[in-house]
N, C-alpha and C positions, 0 to 999 in steps of 0.2 A: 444797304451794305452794313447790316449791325448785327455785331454777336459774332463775328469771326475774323478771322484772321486770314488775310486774303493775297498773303506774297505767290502764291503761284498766281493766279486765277491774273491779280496785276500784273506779274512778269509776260503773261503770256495774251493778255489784252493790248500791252504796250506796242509787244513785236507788231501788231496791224497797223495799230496810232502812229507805230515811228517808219513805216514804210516797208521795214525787214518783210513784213510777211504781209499776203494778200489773200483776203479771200476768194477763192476758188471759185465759189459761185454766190450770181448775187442773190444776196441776203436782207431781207425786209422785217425790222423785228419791232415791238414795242415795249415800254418800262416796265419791270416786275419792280418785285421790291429787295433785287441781289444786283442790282447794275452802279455803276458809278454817278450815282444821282449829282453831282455836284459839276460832272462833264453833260450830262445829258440837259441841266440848265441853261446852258447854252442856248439849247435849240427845240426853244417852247414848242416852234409849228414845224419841229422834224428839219432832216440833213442827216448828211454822210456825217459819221461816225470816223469812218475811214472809209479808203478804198473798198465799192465794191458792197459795203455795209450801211444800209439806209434804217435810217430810225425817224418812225412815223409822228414825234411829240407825243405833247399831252393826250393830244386826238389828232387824227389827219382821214385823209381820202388822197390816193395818188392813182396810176392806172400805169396799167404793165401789160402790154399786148392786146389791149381792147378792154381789158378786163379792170374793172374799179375793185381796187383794194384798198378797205379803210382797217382801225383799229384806234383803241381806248386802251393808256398807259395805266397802273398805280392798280392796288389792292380796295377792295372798299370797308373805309372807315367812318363812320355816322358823324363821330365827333368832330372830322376834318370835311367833313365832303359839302358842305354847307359856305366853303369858306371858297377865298380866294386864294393862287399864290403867294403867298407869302414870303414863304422862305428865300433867304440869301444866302450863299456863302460869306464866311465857312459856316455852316449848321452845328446849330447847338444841341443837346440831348432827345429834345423836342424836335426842333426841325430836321434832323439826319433821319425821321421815322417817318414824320407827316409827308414831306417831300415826293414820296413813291406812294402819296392816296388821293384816290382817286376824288375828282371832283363836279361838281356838279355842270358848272360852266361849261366844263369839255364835252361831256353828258348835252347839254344841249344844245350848244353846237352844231354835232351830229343830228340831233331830232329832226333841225331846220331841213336835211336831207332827206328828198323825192324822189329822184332815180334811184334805181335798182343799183347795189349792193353783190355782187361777184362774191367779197370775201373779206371775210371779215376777223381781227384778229385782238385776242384781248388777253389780260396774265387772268385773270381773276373767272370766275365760271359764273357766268347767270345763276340767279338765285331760282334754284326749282329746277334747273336742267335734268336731273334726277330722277325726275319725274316720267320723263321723256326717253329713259334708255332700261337697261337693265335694273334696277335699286336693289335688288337682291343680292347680287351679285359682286356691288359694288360694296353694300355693307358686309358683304363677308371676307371681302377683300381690306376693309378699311372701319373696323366693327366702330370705330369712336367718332367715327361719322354719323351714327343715330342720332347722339342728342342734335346736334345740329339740325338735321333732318328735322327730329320733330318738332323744334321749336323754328321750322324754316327761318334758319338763319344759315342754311351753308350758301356758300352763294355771295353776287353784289346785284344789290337791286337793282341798280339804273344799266346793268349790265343786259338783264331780262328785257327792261322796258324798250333799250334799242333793239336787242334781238325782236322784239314784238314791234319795234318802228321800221326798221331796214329790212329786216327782212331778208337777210342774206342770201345764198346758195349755200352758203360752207361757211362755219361760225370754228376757229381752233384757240384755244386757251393752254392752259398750264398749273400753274401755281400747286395744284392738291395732292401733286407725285402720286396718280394713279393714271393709269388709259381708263378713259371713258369716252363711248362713245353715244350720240343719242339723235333722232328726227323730230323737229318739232314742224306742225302742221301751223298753215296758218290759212286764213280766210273760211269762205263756206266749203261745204260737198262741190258743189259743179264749178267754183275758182280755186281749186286749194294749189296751195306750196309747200312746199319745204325747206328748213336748212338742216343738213347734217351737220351737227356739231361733234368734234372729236381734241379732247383734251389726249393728253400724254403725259407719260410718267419720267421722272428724275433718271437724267442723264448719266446711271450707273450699270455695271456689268447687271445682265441675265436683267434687264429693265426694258420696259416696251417705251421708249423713249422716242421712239424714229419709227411714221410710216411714209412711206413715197405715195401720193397722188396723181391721177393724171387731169386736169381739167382742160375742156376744150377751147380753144385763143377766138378771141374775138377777132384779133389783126395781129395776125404771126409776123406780118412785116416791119411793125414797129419794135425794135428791140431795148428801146431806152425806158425808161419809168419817167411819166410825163406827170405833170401837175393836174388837177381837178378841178375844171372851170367852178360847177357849181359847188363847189367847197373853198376856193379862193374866195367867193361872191360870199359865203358864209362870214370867213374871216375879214374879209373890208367891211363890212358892215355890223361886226361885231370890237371891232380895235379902230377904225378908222381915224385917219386922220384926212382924207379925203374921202367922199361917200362914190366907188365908183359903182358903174352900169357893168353888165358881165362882160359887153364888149369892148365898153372900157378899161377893164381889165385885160382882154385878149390884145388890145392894142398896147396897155405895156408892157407886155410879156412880149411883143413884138409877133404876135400873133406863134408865137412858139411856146407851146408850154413844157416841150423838153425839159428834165429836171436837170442843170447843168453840172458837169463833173468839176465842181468847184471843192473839193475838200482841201484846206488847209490846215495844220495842227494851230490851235488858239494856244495851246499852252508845252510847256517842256515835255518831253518823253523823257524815260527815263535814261536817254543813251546820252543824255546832257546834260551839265552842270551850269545849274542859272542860279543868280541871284536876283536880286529884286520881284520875287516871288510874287504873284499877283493872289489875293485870295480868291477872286474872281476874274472871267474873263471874258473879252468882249469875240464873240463868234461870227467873223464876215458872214459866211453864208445865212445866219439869221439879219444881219447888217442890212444884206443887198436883198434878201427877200422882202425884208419890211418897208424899204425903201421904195422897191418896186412896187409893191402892193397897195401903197400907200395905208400903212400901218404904222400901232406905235408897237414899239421895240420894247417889251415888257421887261427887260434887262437892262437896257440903258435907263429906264424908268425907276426901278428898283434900286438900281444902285450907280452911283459913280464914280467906285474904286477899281473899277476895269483897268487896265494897264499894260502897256508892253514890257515883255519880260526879255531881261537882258541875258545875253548866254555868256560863260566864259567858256573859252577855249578844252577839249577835254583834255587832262594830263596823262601826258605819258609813264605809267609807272615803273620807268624803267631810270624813267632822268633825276636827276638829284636837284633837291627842293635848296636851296643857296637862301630863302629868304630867313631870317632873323622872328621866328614866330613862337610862342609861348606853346606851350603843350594846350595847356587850355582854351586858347582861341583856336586851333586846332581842332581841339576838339567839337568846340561849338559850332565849326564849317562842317566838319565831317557830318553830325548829325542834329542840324537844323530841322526845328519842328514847327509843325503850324499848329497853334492851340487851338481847336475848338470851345471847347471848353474842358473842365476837371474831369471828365467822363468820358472824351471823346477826343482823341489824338489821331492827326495821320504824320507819320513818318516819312519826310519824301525822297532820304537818304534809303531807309531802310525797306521802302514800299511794305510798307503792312503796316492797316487798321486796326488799331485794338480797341476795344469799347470795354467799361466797368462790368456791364453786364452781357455776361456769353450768350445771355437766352433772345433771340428775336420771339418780341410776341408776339407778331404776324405771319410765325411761319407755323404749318405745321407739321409735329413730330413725325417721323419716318421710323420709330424703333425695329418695325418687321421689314424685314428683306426679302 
């Protein structure tokens, strides 16, 4: 979320967070580098979002009707991907940009995974997918795409490496605002596979933004998105605070790995006036996952300015304010900020982010329509 000014996009993310509105259908997504990075900390190994809206973490594997759907969050950066999380709220200049890159840890993670792969989903495009579809095409579509090409660097490396480890059926990205689509083969002549990979373009008029698929259900009778034995087995043995067995695991999950419709909001919406503003916040549903799992809670670890945040009452603007208050304290209620720092403000009266610098240099330009 850097380089723009984001009062609709947060008016209208809020209406789901604060209950007003639901979405329609469910929805399975993972981090680009335009999401509310500092809400999505919360819930390192995924959770509801809101109602209805599930967000995969840093990495996950979940299953939805028979079918294993995993996905890798963040853009790839060389300079960041070597590291570990780090970042805390509030983010400084540095950290509001690192936050959304991808990392190597989450990267293999995934590797550890054996079973087959349904579907798989990531913001950033394999490095070389290009290779694998039209390239002609694409660069006549997108001409400032060559240098990148020939100095293969368009693309995230560790992105290619799992598409060459998992092995997907169906690989879908985003990030490069074009439709591309491509078949990469894998194995010999008499074993081969495939994944179709199908990126899409920026969700604007006369834009190939949106295609419908049909894929066929493993188990149409399960309707709920359940948890991933052997990727819970992943994460306990990679955070653990107790080393367990898979069936030990299954046993506390109480042999149910249904994903539970636990969303609560961790933090104010905007239909409410709080004070005691937390800069960070502590997220049950990561809470009672890590608990169960027997994991550490990489947020309660990182920081322990987590806090309950106090609501006041909302005012009626119709009543007459009787209290004895200075224009200027007044003022300073009205439009209370949280500092990031000299660069980097969010407004939580005003909802919009402004940043010194408009330009994100992670994204790239769109000038043709």
């Amino acid at each position: 979320m850097s380089g723009i000014t984001l009062k609709c996009s947060l008016l209208e993310s809020d209406d789901y967070y604060s209950g007003e509105k639901v979405a329609p259908v469910l929805t399975i997504f993972v981090g680009g580098n335009h999401e509310s990075s500092s809400y999505l900390w919360e819930l390192p190994f995924g959770g509801w979002v809101c109602p209805n809206i599930y967000y995969l973490g840093y990495a996950g594997i979940i299953s939805y009707k028979g079918l294993r759907v995993g996905g890798i969050s963040g853009i790839y950066n060389e300079r960041h991907y070597y590291l570990e999380h780090f970042e805390i709220p509030p983010f400084n200049n540095v950290s509001c940009r690192s936050i959304y890159h991808t990392r190597k840890i989450d990267a293999d993670k995934l590797k550890k995974i054996n079973k087959p792969i349904d579907i798989f989903f990531s913001h950033d495009w394999p490095l070389g997918i290009y290779k694998y579809g039209d390239l002609t095409e694409l660069i006549k579509r997108k001409p400032f795409f060559k240098q990148d090409i020939d100095r293969n660097s368009l693309g995230s490396p560790c992105g290619m490496e799992l598409l060459r480890h998992l092995r997907p059926s169906y690989w879908f990205a985003a990030h490069l605002h074009v439709k591309f689509s491509a078949i990469v083969p894998h194995g010999k002549e008499d074993q081969i596979k495939y994944t179709k990979f199908l990126a899409l373009d920026k969700c604007l008029p006369n834009r190939d933004f949106l295609q419908i698929l049909e894929i066929m259900e493993n188990d149409p009778s399960v309707t709920d998105l359940s948890y991933d034995l052997e990727w819970l087995k992943v994460l306990n043995s990679t955070h653990f605070v107790e080393k367990l067995s898979e069936s030990e695991i299954a046993d506390a999950f109480g042999n149910d790995l249904k994903i539970p419709q636990n969303f609560e909001r961790s933090a104010p919406s905007q239909l409410d006036n709080a004070v005691n503003v937390a800069t960070c916040y502590e997220n049950l549903q990561t809470t009672a996952f890590c608990n169960k799992l027997r994991i550490m809670n990489p947020c309660i670890l990182k920081s322990a300015s987590c806090k309950q945040t106090v609501y006041e009452p909302i005012k009626n603007p119709d009543e007459i304010d009787i209290e004895l208050e200075s224009e200027n304290v007044k003022r300073q209620e009205t439009s209370r900020v949280l500092n990031l720092d000299s660069n980097c403000k969010q407004s939580i009266n005003q909802n919009e982010i402004f940043l010194k610098n408009p330009i994100n240099p992670d994204e790239i330009a769109i000038d043709e329509i």
